[in-house]
N, C-alpha and C positions, 0 to 999 in steps of 0.2 A: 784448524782442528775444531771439532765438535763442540760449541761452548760449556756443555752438560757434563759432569763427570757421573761415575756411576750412581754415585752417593744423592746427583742431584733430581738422576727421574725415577730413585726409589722413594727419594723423599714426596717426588712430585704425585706418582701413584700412590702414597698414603694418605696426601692429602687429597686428593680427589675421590677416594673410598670413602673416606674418614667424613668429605664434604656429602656424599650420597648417602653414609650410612645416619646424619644430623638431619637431614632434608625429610630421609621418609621419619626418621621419629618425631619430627618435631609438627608433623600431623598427625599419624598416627595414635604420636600419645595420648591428642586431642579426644580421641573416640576411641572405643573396645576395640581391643584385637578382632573381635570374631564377634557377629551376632547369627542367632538363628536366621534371622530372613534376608542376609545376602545369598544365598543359594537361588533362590529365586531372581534376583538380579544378574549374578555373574552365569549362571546357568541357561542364560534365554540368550535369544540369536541377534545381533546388531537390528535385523526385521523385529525381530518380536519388540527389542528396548522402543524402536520408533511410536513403534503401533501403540504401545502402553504408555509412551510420554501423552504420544497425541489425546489418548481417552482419556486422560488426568489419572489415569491408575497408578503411574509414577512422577516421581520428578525427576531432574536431572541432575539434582544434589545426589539424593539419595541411590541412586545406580552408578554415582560416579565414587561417593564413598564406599560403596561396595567392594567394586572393582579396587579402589585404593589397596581395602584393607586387603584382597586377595592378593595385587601386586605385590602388597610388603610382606608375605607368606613366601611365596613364590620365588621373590627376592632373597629371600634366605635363604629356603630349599638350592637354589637351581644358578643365582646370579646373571638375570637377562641384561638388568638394568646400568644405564650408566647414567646419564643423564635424570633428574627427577624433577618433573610438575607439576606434583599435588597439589602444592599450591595455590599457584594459578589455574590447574584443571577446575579443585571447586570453585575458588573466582569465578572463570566461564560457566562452569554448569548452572552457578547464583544470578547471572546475568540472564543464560536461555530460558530459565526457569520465571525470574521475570520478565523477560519478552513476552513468550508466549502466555502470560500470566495477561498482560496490558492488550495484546493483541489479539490472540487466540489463534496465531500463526507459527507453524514451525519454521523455523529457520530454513533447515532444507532436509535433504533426504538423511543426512544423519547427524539430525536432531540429538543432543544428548548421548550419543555414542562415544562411551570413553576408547580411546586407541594407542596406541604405541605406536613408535616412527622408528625405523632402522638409523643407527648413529649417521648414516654421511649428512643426511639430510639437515639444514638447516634449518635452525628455530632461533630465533630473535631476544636475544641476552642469554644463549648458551651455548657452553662450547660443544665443537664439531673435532673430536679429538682422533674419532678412527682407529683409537689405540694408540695412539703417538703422543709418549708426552710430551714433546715440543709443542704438540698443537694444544694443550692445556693453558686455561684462564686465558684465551683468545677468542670472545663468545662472538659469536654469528651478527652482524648488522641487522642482517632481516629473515624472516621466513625464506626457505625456498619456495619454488614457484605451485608445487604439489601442495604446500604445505599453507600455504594460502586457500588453494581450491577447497582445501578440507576442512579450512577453519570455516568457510562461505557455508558449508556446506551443511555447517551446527556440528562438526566433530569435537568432544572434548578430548585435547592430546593429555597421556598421564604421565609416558616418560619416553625417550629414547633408549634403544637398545644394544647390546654388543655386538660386538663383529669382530673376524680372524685379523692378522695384524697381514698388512696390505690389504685382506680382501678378497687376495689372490688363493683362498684354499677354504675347505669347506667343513673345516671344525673352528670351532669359534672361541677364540684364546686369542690373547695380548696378555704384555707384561704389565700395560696402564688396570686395566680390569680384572683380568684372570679368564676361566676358564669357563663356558656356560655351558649344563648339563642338561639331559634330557628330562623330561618328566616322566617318561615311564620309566625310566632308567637311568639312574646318573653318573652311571659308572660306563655311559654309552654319549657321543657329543649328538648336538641338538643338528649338528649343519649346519653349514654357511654359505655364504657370509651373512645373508642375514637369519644367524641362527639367534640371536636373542628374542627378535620378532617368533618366529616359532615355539620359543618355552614360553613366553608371557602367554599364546593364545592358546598353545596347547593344557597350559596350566589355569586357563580361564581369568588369566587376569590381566586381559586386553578383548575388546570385544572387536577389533578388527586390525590390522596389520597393514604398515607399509616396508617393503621393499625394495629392492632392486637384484639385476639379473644378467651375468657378462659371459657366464660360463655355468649354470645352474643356481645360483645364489638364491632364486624365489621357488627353485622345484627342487632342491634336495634336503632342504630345513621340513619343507611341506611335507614330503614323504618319509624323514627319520621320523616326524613329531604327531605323522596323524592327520594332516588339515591339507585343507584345501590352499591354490593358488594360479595366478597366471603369470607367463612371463610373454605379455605382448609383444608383436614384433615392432621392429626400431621406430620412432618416427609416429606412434601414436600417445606420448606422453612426457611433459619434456621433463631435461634433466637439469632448470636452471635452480643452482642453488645447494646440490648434489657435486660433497665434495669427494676427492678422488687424489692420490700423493702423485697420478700421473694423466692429470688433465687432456694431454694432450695426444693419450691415446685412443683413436678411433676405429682400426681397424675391423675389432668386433663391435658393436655396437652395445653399452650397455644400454638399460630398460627400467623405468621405477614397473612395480605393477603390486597388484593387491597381495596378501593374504587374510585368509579366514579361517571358520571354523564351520561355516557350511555353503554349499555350493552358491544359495540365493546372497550370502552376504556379499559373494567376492564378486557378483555379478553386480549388486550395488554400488558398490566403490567404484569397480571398473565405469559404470555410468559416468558417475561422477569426476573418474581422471580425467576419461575419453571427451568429456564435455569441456574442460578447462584449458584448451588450447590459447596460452600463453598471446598477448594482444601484438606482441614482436612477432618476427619471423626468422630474425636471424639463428633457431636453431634447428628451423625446414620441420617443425611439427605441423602433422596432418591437420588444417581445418574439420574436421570431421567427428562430429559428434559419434555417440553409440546409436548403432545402426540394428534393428528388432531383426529377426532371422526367422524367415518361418521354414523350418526343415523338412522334406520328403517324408512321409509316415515311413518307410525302409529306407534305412539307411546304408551303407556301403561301405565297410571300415576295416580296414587292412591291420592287420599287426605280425608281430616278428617275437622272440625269444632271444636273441641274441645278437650282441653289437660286433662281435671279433674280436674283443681286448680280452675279455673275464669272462668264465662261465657265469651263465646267469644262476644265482641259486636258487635252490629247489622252496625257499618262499616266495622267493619274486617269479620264480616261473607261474609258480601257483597262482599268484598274484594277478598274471595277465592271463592263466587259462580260466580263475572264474568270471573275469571280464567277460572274455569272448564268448564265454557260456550262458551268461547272463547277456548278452545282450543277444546272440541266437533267440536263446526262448523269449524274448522282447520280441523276435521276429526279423530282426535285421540281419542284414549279408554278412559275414565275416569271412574274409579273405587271408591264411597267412602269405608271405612274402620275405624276401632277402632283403635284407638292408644293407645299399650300395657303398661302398667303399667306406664299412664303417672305422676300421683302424685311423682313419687318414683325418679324422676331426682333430684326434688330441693333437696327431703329430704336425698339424697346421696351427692350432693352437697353440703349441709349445713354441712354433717358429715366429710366431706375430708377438705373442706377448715377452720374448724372453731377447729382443732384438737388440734392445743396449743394457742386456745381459741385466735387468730388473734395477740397474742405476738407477733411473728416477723414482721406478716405483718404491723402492727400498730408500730413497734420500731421506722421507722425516725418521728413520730411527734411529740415526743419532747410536748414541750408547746404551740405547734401550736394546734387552737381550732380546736376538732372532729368536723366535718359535720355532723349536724344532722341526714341529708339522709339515715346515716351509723347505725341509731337507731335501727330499729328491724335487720338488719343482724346481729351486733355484740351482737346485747340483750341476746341469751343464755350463750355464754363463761361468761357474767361479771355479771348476777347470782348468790349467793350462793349457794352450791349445793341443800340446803333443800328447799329452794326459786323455785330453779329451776322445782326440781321436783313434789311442791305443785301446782305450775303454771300449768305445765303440764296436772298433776289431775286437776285441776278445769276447764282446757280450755276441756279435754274430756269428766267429766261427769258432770258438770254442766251449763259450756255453750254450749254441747254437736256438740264441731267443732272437734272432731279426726285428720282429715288433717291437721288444723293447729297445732295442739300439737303435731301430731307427728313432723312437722318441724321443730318448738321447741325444739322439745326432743332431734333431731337430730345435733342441734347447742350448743355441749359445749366443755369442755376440754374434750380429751378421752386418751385412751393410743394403745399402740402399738395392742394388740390382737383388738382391735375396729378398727384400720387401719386395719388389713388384712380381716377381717370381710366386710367391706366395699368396699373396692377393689375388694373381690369376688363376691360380692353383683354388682357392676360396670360390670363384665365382664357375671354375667349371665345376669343383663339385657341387654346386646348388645349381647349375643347369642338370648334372648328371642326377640329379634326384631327380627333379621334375621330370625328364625326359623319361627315366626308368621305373615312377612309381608312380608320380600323382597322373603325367598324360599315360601311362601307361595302364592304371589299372582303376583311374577314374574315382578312386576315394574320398566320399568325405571326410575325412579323417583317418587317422591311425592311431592304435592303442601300442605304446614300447613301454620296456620297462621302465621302471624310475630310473631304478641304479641294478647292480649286475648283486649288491648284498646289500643286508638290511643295515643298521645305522653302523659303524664303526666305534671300536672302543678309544677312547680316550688317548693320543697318542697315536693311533691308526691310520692316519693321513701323513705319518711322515715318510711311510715307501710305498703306500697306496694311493696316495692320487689321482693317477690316472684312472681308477675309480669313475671320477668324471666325464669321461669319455661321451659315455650314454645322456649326458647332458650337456658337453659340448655340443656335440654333432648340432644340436637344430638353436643354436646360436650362430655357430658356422655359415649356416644356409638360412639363417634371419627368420624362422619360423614361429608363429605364436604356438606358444605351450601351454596345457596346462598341468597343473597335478593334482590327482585325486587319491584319497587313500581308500584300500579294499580290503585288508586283512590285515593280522598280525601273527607272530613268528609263532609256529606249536613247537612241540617236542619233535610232531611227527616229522618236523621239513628235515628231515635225515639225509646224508648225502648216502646213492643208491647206486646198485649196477642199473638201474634204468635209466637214474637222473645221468651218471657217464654214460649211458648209450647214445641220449637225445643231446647233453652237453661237451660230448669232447671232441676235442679241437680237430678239426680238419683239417689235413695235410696242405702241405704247400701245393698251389694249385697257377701255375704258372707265375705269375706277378700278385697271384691273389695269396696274403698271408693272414692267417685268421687267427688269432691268441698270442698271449705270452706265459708258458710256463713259470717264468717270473713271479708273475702279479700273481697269478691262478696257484700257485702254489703258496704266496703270502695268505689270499682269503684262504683258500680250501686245507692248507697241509701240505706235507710230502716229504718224502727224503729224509724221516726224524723231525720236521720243523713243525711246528703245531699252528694253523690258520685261526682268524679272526672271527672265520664262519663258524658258532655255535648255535646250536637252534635251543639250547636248552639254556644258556646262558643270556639268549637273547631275544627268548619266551616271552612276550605281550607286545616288544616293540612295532609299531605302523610299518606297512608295508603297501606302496601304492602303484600307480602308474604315470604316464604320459599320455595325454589328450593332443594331437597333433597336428594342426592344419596350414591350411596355407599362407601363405602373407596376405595380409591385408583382409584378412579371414575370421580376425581374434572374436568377433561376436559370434561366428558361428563356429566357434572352438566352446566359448561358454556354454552354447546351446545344446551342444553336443556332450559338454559333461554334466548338463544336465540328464539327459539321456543315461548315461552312464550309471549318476548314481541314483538313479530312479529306478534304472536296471539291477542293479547292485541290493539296492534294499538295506532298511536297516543292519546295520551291521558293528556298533559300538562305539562310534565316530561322534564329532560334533562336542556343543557345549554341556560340559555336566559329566564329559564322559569320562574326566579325570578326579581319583578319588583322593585326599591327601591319605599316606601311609598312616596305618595305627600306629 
């Protein structure tokens, strides 16, 4: 039996708030709430802090207590934080500050940059909880292997941040933490899993962001919250140190990778990952530095509207047609295209990660209550099997939605011949992409949606998950990603008889099934049921894309979203561009 009774991990989650909420005041109290000229601090880009430590225009106390006092803002508002190193941050900042005081040398490329670290990641005398409080007052022996590169690198770390309970879903709640909201919105979730990292940066009180990335976790925080980020493909950044309730899964590969708040920062850090290839080998990380890209003046860039699970909605369509418009009058080719078997991501996804029916993923919690959120992912494995497979049958031929029974179908216990069945099933669909898009139509790239709707409310991933689809797919097929944000929700994004002329669902078409009335009728409406898709309720939230290239490509993914948002133009993004409510 579990040794924790209930009583023990509410006590345990009080005292670990109750430990965060002592840590930020007992700096904090130190110094004002709020003065006139951290706006100028927390307002400037991780590049600009550099450039102004270097010319002694700042120090690295003084931007790092900025940043503090806006985290402990932010931290109230929105709850990113779990872990706190105020601390110790101005400790380090009091160190770089005399360094470069004695030498006249930066440390490194980010010098003085306060940052936040997504909770898995280890940091050395603190705990790595993931939401579990079994894993509380258990602190970390040492950095992880990232988290070294970053300290080399003159980052000053200020806190670790929330994450969903497994990890495994992309609204960011635990019972250890709670719930982390958005900043334009907080009655809308930030994303996950690493959605804490997204409100600290989107809130300005983080000047750069680290992540990770298994099934969208660094592109769908990026695009509810506004910011930029990349989800490297496998094998360019290691993950020693980077904890996980089920280590030993590898099927999909996860990824740490940057987030920011503007395109040049996440290209610095990227620098910096890509350069700290770990002195071991036994986790098969690329020797291989960041490599400079110089790109064709016309570029050649395919994009698509729709993945086959959800319609896409009418601001995220918008989303990717002022892309392609902007990058037209940039001058470059824009090509649309099908995207090849896109149903078949989730439903391989569902098959890989739900194999011993989420047992280990789900072992640390103990008597800690499941998050609802986690409702329809883990609903196949915990099933009985004749349950499971009558469900099945009735979601295909009576409420006649195929898609989602086969997703269904897809999510129970299997056994070893269902694993390699799958896995092969993995590798022809990422030959069948190559074959039918990149050798076929020659793209540098492709521009897809983020997600199929703008952020979800609160509670909205517990029968929309598959949601994720659009960001499975190029985890499936090992693709570097990026995401860029281009717009946000108006009143106008109205669902239209032209938006259902271009969005609705195509017939079954031999083997090829494209939608589920299911889902599409949770986002959209229907039937008397009222959808999650409001544009008027969900008025200024970020609405972005995907940057998508090929493996082993990720520097010429960045390059190309540089392209992107140089096409794009100002457009209300970046540091500063969050106001606190009157």
């Amino acid at each position: 039996m579990w040794p924790f009774s209930e009583s023990t991990w509410l006590t345990i989650a009080r005292e670990k708030q109750q430990h965060r909420a002592s840590e930020i005041s007992k700096v904090t109290e130190s110094f004002a709430k709020t003065i006139s000229g951290d706006e100028q601090y927390t307002n400037a880009s991780a590049t600009q802090i550099v450039k102004n430590i270097s010319e002694r225009k700042w120090t690295a106390v003084d931007v790092t207590t900025a940043f503090i006092r806006r985290a402990a803002q932010i931290q109230e508002l929105y709850n990113p934080i779990t872990e706190v190193l105020f601390d110790d941050a101005l400790k380090q900042a009091q160190a770089l500050d005399e360094e470069f005081k004695r030498t006249g040398q930066l440390k490194g490329p980010l010098h003085g940059v306060p940052m936040s670290i997504k909770d898995q990641f280890n940091i050395a005398g603190y705990d790595t909880t993931i939401g579990f409080s079994a894993w509380c007052n258990s602190p970390a022996a040492k950095d992880a292997h990232v988290v070294n590169a970053l300290r080399r690198a003159g980052a000053v770390i200020i806190c670790k941040t929330n994450v969903p309970q497994t990890m495994l879903n992309f609204e960011c709640s635990n019972p250890l933490w709670g719930a982390t909201c958005n900043p334009w919105n907080a009655l809308y979730t930030c994303g996950g899993s690493s959605g804490g990292e997204a409100a600290m940066l989107a809130g300005d009180a983080s000047a750069l962001g680290l992540g990770s990335d298994v099934g969208g976790s660094l592109r769908i925080p990026a695009l509810y919250c506004g910011l930029y980020s990349l989800k490297p493909g496998a094998g360019r950044i290691s993950r020693e140190g980077a904890m996980s309730s089920n280590p030993g899964f590898d099927a999909i590969k996860v990824t740490p990778g940057p987030m920011g708040r503007t395109m040049q920062d996440v290209e610095t850090l990227s620098r910096v990952l890509f350069a700290s290839t770990p002195a071991n080998d036994y986790e098969g990380i690329a020797p291989v530095p960041y490599r400079d890209v110089k790109l064709p003046s016309k570029l050649r860039i395919g994009y698509y509207f729709e993945d086959g699970w959800i319609r896409t909605s009418p601001a995220n369509r918008r989303a990717v047609q002022e892309t392609v418009d902007a990058l037209r009058k940039a001058g470059h080719e824009v090509v649309e295209f099908e995207l090849p078997s896109g149903p078949k991501a989730l439903q391989l996804f569902a098959a890989l990660t739900s194999g011993d029916g989420y047992q280990t993923l789900q072992s640390p919690v103990g008597n800690d209550p499941i998050e609802k959120n986690l409702f329809l992912i883990t609903l196949g494995p915990r099933l009985f099997r004749w349950v499971h497979s009558t469900a099945v049958w009735f979601i295909t031929n009576i409420l006649r939605d195929p898609l989602f029974a086969k997703g269904l179908s897809n999510s129970k216990h299997s056994n070893l011949s269902d694993f390699w069945k799958n896995s092969a099933s993995m590798k022809t669909m990422t030959k069948e992409f190559y074959d039918l898009v990149w050798d076929k139509y020659h793209f540098d790239a492709i521009i897809a949606p983020g997600m199929s709707c703008p952020a979800l409310p609160h509670g909205g991933t517990t029968r929309l998950s598959p949601l994720a689809n659009g960001t499975f797919y190029y985890n499936i097929i090992d693709s570097p990603v990026g995401a860029i944000p281009v717009t946000r929700v108006t009143t106008e994004d109205v669902i239209t008889d032209e938006w259902k002329s271009k969005s609705d669902i195509p017939k079954s078409e031999g083997d090829r099934v494209t939608g589920s009335w299911i889902l599409n009728e949770g986002v959209y409406g229907g039937n008397g049921k009222v959808g999650v898709y409001d544009p008027v309720k969900m008025e200024g939230l970020p609405v972005g894309v995907q940057v998508v290239g090929r493996h082993w490509e990720d520097e010429k993914v960045l390059a190309i979203m540089h392209v992107v948002d140089q096409a794009l133009g100002p457009r209300g993004f970046g540091p500063g561009a969050w106001k606190p409510k009157a």
